[in-house]
N, C-alpha and C positions, 0 to 999 in steps of 0.2 A: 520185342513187342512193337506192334505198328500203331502208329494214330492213324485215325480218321483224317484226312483232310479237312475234311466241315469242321469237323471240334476245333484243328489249329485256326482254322479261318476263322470261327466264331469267338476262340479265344484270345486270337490277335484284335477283335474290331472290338471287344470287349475291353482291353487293355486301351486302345488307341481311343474310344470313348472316354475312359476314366482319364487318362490323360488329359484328352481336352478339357473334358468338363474343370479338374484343377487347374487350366490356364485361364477359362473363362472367370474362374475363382476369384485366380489372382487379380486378373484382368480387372476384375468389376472391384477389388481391393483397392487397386492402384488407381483406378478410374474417381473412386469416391470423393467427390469435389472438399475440400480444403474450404471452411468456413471461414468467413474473412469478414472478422471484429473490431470493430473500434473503439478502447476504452479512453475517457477523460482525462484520468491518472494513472499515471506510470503504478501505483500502487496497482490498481482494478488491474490493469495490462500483467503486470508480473505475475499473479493471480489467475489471468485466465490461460494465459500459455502455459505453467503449474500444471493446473487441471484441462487443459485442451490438449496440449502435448503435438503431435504428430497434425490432429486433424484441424490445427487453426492455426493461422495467419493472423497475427494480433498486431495493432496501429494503434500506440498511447497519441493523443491533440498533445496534453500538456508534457513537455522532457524538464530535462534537471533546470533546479532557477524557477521553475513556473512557478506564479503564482494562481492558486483554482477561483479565490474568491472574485476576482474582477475578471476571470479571463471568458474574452467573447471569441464567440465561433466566427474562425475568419473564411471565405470563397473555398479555400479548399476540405475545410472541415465539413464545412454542408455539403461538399460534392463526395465525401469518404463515406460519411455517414449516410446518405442518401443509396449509397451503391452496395453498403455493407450486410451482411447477413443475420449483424444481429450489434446494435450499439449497447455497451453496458457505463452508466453513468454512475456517481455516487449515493445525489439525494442528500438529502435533510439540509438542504439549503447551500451546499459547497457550491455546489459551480449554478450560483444563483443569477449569474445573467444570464445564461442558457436556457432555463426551467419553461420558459415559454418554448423553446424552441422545439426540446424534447416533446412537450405535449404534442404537440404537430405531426412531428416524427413518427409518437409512437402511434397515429392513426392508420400511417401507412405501412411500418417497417415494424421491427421486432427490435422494442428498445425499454431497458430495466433497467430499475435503479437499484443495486446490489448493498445498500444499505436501509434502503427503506422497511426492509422486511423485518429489520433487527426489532428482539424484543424489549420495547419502551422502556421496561425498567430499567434496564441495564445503560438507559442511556442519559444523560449528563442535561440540564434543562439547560435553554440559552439566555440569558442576561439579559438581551436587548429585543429579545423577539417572544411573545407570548405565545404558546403550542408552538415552539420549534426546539430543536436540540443542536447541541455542540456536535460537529460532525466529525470532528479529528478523531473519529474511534478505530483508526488505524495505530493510535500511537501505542495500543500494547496488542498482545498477540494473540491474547484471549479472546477478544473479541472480535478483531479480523479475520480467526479462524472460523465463525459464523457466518462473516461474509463470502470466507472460498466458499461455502455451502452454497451460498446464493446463488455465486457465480456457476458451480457446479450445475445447479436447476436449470440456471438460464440456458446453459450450452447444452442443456438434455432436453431443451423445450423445443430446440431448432433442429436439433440432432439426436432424435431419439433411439435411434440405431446402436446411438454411441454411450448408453448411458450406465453399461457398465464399466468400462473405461474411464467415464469421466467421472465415478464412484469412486473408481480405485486411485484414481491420479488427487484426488480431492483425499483421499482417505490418508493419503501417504503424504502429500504438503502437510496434512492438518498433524500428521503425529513431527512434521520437523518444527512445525509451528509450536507445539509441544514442550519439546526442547529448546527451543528458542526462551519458549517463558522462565522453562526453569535457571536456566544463564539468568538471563535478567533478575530473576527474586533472586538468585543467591550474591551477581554482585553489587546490587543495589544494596541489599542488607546490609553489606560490608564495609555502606559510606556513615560515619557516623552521626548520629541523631541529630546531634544540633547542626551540622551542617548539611540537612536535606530541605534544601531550599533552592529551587531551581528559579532564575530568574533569565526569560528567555524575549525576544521582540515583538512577538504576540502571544496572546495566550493560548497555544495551540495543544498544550500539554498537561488539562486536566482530567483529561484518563489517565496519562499518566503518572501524574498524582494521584489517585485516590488509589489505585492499581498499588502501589510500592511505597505508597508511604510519604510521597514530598508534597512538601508545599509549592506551590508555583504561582508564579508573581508574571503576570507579561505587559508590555510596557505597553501595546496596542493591546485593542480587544478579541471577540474571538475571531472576527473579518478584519483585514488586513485593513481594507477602506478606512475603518474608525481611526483618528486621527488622536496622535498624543501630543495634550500640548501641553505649555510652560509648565503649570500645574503639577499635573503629571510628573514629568519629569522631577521634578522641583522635591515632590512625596517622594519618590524613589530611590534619591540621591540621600535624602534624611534616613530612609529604611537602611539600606544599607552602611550608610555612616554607624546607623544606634546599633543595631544588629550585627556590625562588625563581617557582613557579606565579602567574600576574598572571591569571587567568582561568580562571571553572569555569561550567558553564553548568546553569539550571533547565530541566526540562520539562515540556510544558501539560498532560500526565496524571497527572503525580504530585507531591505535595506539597513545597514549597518549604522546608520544616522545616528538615532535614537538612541542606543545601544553610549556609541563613543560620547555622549553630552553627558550619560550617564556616568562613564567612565571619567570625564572630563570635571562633573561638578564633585563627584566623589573625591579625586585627586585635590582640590580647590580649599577641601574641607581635611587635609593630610590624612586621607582614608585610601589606600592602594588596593583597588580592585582592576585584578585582570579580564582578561575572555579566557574563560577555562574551553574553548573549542565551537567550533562551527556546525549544527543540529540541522540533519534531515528534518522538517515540520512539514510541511505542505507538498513535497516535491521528493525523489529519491534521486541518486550521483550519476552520473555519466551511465549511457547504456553500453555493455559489453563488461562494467568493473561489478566488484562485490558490492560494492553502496549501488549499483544500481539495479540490485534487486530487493527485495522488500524485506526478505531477512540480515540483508547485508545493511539497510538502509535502518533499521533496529538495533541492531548489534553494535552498530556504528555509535550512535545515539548514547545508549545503555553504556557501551565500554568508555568513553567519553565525559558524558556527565560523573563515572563512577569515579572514575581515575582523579578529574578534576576536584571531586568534593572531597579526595581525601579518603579511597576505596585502595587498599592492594587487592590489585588483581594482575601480581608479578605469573597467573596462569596463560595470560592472553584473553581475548575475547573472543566469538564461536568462527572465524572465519579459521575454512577447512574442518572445520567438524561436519558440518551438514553437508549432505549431497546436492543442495543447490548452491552452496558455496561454489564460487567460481575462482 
């Protein structure tokens, strides 16, 4: 049987067509520019690479140690943020010397606050400020699982191309996020009643109180700036004397001062209270380890405080369970 010439001809340029057009494909795949974000806290940042995956380039200002409530934007921070594609902030008052800054910003660039959108009730009134709230609503998982949401919108506002991907990458944090919570309620549960009393350097930990059940005592307020003095201290040392407190714990962003005078007037009064351990609050661990992701930076927390109050949890805690376990 003979072919035509024309047919193979026509059926090679047809071939050699289709070809091309899948290199242009890819081509324009590979080509698609890489969004390049700059989040405030290492939290927002772990969050957005989560759900951005592949198509973003993510730059936390603040790394492990940071403190968010006094921390100002220094020369390079305005130069990142200025050149970025999309800045995502926390809001409700965290990074409250910035909040002028961002208004400016977002006149000209594309910049959210991934917490402002949360729904009010859910969230914790502030002490010292009237209409404002407690923003540490990262401390349980329930509710920063609303936040990847946010985060999820912002990256689909600038990149709408991408916003089944960034549905699905959100879909899939939110179900480890999931898992995460139920670690935490079962071994939090496990610490026993009268010793669910968390006593930490600031008060950054009343979500996670009301979340699992503890009390939480912090020796500064909910902004680091507030100042504890004699006083202070003075109540503290009495609480845990009459209460018979075995356990207060330091965190890796804010100074340990406070903390040791406590330790110190306790001792004074023949009451031995240790540091049951050192709490991610405002900041998460070194970037490339497990604490220095946000489930790592929970887990950490949670296994920690549980152990300390007197929790068996001879299972371990979730690191290696989760796929973003590192």
């Amino acid at each position: 049987m003979s072919i035509d010439p024309r047919t193979l001809n026509l059926t090679r340029r047809a071939t050699l067509l289709g070809g091309l057009s899948l290199l242009a494909t890819a081509s324009a795949l590979r080509a698609a520019p890489v969004l390049n974000v700059v989040a405030t806290t290492g939290m927002i940042a772990d969050g957005a690479r989560r759900v951005g995956g592949d198509a973003v380039e993510v730059r936390a200002l603040m790394g492990p140690g940071v403190d968010p409530h006094g921390y100002r934007q220094t020369r390079s921070d305005i130069v990142a943020m200025t050149r970025a594609d999309l800045t995502l902030w926390h809001g409700l008052f965290l990074e409250a010397q910035m909040e002028r800054f961002f208004e400016e910003l977002g006149g000209k660039r594309s910049v959210v606050a991934v917490a402002e959108a949360l729904d009010k009730g859910r969230l914790l009134e502030h002490p010292d400020y009237a209409g404002r709230y407690d923003p540490h609503v990262w401390m349980t998982p329930e509710i920063w699982s609303d936040v990847v949401t946010e985060i999820a919108v912002a990256l689909t506002d600038v990149r709408p191309d991408m916003a089944e991907t960034f549905a699905a990458n959100a879909q899939d944090y939110r179900r480890e996020l999931a898992t995460l919570s139920g670690y935490a309620r079962d071994a939090l549960a496990r610490v026993p009643e009268e010793a669910r009393v968390l006593v930490t350097a600031h008060d950054a930990f009343s979500y996670f109180g009301r979340e699992y059940g503890f009390e939480v005592i912090g020796i500064q307020g909910i902004s680091t700036n507030s100042e504890a003095g004699l006083n202070r201290i003075s109540e503290l040392v009495d609480l845990l004397v009459e209460r018979r407190i075995g356990a207060v714990f330091v965190e890796t962003s804010v100074s340990d001062r406070n903390m040791r005078a406590l330790i110190e007037g306790a001792a004074a009064r023949g009451h031995e209270v240790v540091i049951g351990g050192s709490l991610y609050s405002d900041a998460m661990g070194q970037e490339g380890t497990y604490e220095g992701t946000y489930i790592g930076m929970i887990d950490h927390n949670v296994t920690t405080i549980a152990r300390a109050l007197g929790a068996d949890l001879s299972a371990g805690g979730m690191a290696g369970k989760l796929s973003g376990a590192s």
